[in-house]
Rosetta silent file (secondary structure, phi, psi, omega in degrees, C-alpha in Angstrom):
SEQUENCE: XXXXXXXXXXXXXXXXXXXXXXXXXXXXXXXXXXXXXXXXXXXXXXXXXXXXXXXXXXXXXXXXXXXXXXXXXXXXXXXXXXXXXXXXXXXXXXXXXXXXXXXXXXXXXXXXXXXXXXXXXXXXXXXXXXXXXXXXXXXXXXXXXXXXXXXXXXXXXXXXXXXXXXXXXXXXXXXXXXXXXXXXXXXXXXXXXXXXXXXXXXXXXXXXXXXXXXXXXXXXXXXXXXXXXXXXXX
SCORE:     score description
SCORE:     0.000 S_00000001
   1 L     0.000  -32.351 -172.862   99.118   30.982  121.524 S_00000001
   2 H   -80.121  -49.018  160.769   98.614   34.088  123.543 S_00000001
   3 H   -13.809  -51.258 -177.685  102.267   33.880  124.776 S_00000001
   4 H   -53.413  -81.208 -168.980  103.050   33.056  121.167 S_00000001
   5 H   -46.971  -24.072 -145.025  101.291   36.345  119.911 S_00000001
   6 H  -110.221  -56.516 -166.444  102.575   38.935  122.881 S_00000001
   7 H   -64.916  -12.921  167.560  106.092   37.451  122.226 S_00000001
   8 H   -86.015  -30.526  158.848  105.825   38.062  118.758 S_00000001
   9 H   -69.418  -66.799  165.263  104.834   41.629  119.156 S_00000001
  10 H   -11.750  -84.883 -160.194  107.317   42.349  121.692 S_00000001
  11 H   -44.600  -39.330  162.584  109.639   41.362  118.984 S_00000001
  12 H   -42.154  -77.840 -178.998  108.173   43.481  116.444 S_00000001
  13 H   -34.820  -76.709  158.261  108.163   46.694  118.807 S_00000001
  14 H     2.660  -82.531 -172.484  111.974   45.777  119.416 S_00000001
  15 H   -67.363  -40.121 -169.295  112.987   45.741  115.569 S_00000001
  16 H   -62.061  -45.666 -169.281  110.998   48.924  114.910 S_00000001
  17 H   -65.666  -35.645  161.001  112.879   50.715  117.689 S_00000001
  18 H   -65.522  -42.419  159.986  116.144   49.572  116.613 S_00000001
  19 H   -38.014  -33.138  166.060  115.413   50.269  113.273 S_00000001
  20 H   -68.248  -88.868  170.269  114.605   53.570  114.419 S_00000001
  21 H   -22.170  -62.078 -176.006  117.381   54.212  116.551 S_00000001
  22 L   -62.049   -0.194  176.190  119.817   53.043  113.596 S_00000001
  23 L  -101.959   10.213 -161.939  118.494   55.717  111.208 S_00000001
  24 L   -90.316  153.932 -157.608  118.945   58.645  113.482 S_00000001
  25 L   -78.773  176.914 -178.201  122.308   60.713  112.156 S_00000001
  26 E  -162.561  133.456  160.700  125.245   61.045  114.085 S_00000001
  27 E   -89.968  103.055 -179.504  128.272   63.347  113.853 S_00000001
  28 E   -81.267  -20.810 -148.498  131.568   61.749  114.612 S_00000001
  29 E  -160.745  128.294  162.725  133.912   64.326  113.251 S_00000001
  30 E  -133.088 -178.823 -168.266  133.911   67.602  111.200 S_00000001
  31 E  -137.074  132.100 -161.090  136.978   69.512  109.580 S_00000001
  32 E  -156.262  103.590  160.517  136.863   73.433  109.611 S_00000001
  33 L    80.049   21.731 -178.406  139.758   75.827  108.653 S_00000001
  34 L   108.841  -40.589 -173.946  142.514   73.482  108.742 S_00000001
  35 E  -116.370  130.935 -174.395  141.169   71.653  111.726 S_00000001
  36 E  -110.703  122.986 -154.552  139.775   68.522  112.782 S_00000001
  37 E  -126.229  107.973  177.229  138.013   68.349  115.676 S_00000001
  38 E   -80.750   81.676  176.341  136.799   64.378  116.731 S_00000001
  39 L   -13.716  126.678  153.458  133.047   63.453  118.906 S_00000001
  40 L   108.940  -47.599 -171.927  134.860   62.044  121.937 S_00000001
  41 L  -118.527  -71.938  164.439  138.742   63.077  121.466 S_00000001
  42 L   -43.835  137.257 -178.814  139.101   66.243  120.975 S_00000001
  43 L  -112.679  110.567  108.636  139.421   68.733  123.701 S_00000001
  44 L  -154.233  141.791  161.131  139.654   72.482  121.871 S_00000001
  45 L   -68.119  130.457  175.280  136.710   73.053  119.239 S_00000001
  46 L   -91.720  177.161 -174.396  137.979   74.349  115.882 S_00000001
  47 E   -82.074  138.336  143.941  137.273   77.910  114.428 S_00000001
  48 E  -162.380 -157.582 -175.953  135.325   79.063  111.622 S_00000001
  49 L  -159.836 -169.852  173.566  133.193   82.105  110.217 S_00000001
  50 L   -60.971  118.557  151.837  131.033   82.996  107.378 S_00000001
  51 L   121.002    1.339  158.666  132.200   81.347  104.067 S_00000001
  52 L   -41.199  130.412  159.210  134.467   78.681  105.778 S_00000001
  53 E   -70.129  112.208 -175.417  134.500   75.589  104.002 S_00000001
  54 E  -106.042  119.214  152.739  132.795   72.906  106.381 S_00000001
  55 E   -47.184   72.408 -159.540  133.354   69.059  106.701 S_00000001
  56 E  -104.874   89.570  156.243  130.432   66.937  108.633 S_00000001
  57 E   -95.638  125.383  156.765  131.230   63.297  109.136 S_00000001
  58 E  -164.986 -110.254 -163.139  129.575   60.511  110.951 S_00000001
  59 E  -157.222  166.961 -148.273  126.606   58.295  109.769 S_00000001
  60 L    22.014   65.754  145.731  122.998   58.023  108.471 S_00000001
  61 L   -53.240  -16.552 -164.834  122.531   61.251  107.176 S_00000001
  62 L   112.199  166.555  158.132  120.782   60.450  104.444 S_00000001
  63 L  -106.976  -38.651 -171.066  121.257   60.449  100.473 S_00000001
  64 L  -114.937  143.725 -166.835  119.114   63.220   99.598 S_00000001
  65 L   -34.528  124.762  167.958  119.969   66.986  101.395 S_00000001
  66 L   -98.293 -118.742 -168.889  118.452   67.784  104.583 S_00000001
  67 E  -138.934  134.256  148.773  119.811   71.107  106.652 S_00000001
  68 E  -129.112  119.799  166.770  122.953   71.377  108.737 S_00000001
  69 E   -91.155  156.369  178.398  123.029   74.440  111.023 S_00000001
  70 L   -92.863  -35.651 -179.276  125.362   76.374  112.898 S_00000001
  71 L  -158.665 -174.366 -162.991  123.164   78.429  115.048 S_00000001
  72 L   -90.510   53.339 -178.292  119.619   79.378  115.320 S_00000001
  73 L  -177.313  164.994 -163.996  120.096   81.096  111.772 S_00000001
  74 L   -33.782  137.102  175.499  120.517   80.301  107.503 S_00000001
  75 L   -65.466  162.513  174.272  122.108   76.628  107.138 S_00000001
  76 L   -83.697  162.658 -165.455  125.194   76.286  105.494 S_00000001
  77 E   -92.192  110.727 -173.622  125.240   76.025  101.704 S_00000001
  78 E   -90.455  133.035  175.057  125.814   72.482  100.375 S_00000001
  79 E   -99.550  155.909 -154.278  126.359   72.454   96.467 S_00000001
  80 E   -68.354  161.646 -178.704  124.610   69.915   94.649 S_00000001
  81 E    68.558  -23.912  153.134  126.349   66.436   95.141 S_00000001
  82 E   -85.736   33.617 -164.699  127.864   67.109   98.377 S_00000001
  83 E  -128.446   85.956  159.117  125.308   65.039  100.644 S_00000001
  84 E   -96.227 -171.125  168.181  125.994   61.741  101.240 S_00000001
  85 L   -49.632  -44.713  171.684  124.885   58.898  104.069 S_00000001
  86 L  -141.079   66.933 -165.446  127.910   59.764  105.830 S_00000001
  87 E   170.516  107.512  158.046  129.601   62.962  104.330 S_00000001
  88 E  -131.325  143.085  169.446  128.357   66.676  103.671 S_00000001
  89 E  -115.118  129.979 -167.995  130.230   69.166  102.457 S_00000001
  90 E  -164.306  178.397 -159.597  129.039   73.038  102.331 S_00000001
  91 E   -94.205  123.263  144.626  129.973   76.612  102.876 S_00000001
  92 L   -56.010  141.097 -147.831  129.315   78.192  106.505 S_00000001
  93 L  -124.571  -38.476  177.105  126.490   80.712  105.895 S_00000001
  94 L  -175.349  153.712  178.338  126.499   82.574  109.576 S_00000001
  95 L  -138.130  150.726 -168.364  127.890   81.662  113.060 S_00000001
  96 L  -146.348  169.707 -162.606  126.996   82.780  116.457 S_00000001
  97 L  -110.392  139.025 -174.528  127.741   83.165  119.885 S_00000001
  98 L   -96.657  116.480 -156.230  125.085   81.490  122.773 S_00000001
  99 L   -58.928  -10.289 -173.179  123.905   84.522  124.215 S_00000001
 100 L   -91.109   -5.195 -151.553  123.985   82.151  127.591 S_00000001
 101 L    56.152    6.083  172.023  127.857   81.579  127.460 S_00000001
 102 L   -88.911  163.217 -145.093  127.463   78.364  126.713 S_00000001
 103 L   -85.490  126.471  155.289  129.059   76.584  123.750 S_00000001
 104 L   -80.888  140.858  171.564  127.285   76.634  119.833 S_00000001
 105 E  -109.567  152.867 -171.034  126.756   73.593  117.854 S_00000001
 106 E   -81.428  156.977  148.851  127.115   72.262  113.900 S_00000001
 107 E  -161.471  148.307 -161.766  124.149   69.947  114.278 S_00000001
 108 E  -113.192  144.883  162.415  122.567   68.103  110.923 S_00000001
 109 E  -118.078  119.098  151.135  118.994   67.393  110.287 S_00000001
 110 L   -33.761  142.792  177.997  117.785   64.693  107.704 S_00000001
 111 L   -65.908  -20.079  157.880  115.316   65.553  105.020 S_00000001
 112 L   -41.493  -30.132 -174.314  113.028   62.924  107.491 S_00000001
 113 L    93.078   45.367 -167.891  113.027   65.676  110.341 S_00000001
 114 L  -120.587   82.739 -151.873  115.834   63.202  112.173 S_00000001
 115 E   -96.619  135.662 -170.807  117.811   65.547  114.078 S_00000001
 116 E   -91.517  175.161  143.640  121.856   64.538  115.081 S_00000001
 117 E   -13.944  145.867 -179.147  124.337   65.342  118.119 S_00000001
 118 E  -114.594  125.319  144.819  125.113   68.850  118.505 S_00000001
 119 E  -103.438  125.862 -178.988  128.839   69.622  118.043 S_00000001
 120 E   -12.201  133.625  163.829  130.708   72.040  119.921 S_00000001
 121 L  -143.158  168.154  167.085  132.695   75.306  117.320 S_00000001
 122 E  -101.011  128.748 -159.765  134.512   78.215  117.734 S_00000001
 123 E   -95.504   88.408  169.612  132.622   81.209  116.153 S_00000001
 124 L   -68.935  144.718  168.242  135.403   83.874  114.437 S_00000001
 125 L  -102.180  151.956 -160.168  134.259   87.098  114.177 S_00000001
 126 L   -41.026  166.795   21.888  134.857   89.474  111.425 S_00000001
 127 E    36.204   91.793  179.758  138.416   90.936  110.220 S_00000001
 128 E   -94.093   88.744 -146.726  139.178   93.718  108.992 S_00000001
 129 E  -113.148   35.197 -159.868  142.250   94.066  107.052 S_00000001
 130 E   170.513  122.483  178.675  142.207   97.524  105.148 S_00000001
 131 E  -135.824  119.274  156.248  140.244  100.547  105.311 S_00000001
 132 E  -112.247  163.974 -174.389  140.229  103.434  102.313 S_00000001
 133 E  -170.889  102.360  168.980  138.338  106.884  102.595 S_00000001
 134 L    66.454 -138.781  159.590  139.415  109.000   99.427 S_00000001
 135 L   -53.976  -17.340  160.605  143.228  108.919   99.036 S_00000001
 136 E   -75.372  165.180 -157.805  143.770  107.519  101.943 S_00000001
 137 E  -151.453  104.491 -163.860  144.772  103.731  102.834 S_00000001
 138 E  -123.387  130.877  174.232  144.836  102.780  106.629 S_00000001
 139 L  -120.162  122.365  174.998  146.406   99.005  107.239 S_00000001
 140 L   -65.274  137.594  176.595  146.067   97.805  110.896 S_00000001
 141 L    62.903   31.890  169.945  149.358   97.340  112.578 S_00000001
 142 L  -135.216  -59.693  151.145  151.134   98.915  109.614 S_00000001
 143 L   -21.572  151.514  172.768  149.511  102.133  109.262 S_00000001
 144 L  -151.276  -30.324  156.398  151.038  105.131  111.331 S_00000001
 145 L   -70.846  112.016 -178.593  148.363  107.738  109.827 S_00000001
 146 L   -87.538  161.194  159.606  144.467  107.444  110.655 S_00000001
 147 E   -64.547  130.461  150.733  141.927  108.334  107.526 S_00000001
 148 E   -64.170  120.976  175.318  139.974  111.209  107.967 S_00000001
 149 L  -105.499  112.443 -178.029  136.054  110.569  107.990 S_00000001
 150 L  -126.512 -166.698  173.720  133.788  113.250  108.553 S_00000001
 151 L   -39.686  107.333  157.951  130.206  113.573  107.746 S_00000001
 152 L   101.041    1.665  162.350  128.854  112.350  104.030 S_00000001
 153 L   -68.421  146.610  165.198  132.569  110.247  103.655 S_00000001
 154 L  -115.410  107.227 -152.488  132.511  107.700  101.701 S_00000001
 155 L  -110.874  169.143 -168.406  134.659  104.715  102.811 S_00000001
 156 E  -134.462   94.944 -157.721  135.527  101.456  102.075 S_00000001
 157 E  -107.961  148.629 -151.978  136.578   98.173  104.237 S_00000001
 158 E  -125.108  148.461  159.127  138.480   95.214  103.144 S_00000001
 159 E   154.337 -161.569 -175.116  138.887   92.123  105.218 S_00000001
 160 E  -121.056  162.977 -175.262  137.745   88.394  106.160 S_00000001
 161 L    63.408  -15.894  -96.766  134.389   86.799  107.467 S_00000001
 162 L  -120.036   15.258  152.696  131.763   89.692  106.869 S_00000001
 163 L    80.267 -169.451  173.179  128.984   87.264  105.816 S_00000001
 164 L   -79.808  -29.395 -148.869  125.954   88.303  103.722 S_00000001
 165 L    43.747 -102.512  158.796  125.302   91.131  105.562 S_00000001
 166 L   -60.003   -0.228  154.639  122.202   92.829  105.271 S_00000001
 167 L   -39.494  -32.668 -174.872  120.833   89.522  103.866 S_00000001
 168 L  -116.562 -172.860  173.732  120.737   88.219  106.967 S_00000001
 169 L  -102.600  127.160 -152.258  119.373   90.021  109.885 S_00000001
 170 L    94.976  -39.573  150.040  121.640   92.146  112.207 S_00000001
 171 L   -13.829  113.221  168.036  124.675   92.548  110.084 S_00000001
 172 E  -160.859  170.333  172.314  125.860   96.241  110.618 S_00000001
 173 L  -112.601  150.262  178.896  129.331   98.975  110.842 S_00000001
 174 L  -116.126  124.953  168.130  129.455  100.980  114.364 S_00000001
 175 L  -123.423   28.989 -176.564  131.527  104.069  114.057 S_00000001
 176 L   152.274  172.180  178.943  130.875  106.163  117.739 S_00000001
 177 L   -89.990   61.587 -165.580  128.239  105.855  119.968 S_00000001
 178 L  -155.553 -163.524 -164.470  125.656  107.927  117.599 S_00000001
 179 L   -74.651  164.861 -175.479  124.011  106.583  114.156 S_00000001
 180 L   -77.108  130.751 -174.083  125.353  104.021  112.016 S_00000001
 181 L   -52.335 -179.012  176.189  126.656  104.926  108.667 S_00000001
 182 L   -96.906   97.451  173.610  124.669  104.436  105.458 S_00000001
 183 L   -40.869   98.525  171.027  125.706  100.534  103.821 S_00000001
 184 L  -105.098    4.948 -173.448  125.774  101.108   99.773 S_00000001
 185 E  -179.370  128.286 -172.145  127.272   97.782   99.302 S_00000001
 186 E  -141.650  104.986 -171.814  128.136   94.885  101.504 S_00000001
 187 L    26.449   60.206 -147.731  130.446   92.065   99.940 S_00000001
 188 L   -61.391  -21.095  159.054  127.949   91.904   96.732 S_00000001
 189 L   -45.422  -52.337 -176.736  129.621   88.651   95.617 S_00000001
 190 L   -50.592  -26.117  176.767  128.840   86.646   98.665 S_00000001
 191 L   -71.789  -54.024 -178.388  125.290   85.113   98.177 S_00000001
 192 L   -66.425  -40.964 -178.473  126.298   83.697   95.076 S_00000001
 193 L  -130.092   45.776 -173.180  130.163   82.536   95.767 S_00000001
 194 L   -23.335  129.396  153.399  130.335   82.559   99.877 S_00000001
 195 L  -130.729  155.907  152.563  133.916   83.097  100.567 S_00000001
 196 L   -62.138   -9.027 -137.473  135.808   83.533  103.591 S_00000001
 197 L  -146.803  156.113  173.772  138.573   85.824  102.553 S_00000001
 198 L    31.743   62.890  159.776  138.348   89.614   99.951 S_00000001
 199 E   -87.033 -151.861 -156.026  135.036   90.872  101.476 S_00000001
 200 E   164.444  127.607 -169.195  134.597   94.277  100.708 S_00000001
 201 E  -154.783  133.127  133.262  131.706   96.875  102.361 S_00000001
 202 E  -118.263  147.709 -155.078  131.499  100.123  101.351 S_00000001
 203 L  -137.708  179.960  155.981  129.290  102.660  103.565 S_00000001
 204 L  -117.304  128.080 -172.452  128.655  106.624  104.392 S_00000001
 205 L   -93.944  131.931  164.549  129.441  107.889  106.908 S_00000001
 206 L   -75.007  -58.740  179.757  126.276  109.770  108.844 S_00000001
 207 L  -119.787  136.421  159.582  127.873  110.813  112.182 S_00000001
 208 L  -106.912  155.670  177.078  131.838  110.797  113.344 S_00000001
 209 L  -153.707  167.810 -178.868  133.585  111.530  116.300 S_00000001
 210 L  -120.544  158.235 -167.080  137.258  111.389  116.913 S_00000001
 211 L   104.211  -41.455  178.776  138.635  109.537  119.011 S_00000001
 212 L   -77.165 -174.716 -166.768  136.389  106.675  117.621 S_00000001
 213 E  -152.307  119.428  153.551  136.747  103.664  115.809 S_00000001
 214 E   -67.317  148.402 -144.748  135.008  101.487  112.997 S_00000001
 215 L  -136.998  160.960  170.714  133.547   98.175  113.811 S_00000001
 216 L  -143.703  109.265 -172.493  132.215   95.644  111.517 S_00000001
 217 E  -101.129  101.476 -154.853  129.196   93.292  113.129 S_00000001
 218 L   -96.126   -4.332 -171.312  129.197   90.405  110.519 S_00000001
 219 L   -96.706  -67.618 -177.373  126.306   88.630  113.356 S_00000001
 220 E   166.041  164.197 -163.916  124.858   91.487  114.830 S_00000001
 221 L   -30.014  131.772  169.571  125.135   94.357  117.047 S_00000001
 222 L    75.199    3.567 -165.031  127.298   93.932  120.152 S_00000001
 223 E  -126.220  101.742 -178.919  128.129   90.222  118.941 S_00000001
 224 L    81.131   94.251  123.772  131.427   88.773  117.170 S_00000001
 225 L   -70.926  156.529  169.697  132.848   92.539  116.250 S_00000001
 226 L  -109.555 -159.873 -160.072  135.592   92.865  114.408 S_00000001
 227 L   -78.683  163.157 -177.583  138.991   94.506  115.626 S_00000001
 228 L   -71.235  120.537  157.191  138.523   98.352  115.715 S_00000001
 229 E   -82.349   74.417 -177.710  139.768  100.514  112.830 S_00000001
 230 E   -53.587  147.835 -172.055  140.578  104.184  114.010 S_00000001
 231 E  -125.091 -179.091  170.372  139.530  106.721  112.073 S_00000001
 232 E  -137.491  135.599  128.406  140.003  111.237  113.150 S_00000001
 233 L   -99.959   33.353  142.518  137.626  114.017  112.033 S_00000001
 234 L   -92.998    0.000    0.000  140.701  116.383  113.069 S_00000001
């Protein structure tokens, strides 16, 4: 009987752990941008930024929402209905770089606290595809005239990725190595309809220098910039 009884726990112990084991999630696959990137197969990571539309496949996720993050920062935004057992669909919210040089991961948690595989992305950083300041219009790699900016301009940048911006924490424009301008509006749209594509930041400028260039930090300072927009105060 005690044989009986030990072998009967044993068994017990067993089925709980497998039972366990089989609920914990797992990411086989996600889709980003165009790109499908496969646990396993794939060798190159795909690309995405803020307001990317993201893909998560694999298994036991759940029926009711948990969190899937990108970094160490706001989860991406799932609209109601787009959480199944093996399928979420949501919005990238912010993306980041591992300050260690090592590679960031999507990784999903169940509302149980049942945390999956972390898989490997490519983080884009903002885009900038248009800068006005008064009458002027400056288009990178089209342009042949920079805008003038001097002290108390007030300008306006066009472009892709730029996030929430001051929503989040870090989010800033660089324009010289002196203070940053003053941010009256940063893609005002974006909380409500994340998109990737016709952000829009307008700022003041406090200090200029010529010779310099605007920057757009859709992460934070020094991290994912976007390409440099020259500006003159000559």
């Amino acid at each position: 009987m005690k044989v009986s009884h030990g072998i009967a726990l044993m068994s017990i112990l067993l089925w709980l752990g497998a039972a366990a084991s089989a609920q914990t999630p797992t990411i086989t696959s996600y889709t980003a941008n165009g790109c499908t990137y496969t646990v396993g197969i794939s060798r190159n990571p795909c690309s995405m930024g803020p307001g990317t539309t993201l893909v998560v496949r694999g298994t036991n996720f759940g029926t009711t929402p948990g969190n899937v993050g990108t970094c160490d920062c706001p989860s991406i935004v799932v609209p109601s209905g787009d959480w199944t057992n093996t399928q979420v669909t949501g919005l990238v919210y912010s993306v980041a770089v591992n300050p260690s040089g090592g590679s960031v991961g999507i990784q999903l948690e169940t509302v149980g606290g049942a945390f999956s595989n972390a898989v490997v992305y490519t983080p884009l950083a903002a885009q900038i595809t248009k800068l006005t300041a008064g009458s002027c219009t400056y288009i990178p790699n089209v342009s042949t005239q920079q805008c003038v900016i001097t002290v108390g301009t007030q300008f306006t940048i066009y472009g892709s990725y730029f996030g929430a911006g001051p929503l989040t924490s870090g989010p800033q424009i660089s324009m010289c190595d002196c203070n940053n301008p003053t941010i009256q509006s940063w893609d005002p749209g974006w909380p409500s309809n994340p998109t990737p594509t016709g952000n829009v930041i307008t700022a003041t400028a406090v200090a200029a220098v010529c010779g310099n260039s605007i920057v757009v930090w859709a992460e934070s300072f020094n991290t994912l910039g976007s390409n440099p927009i020259p500006y003159t105060t000559c």
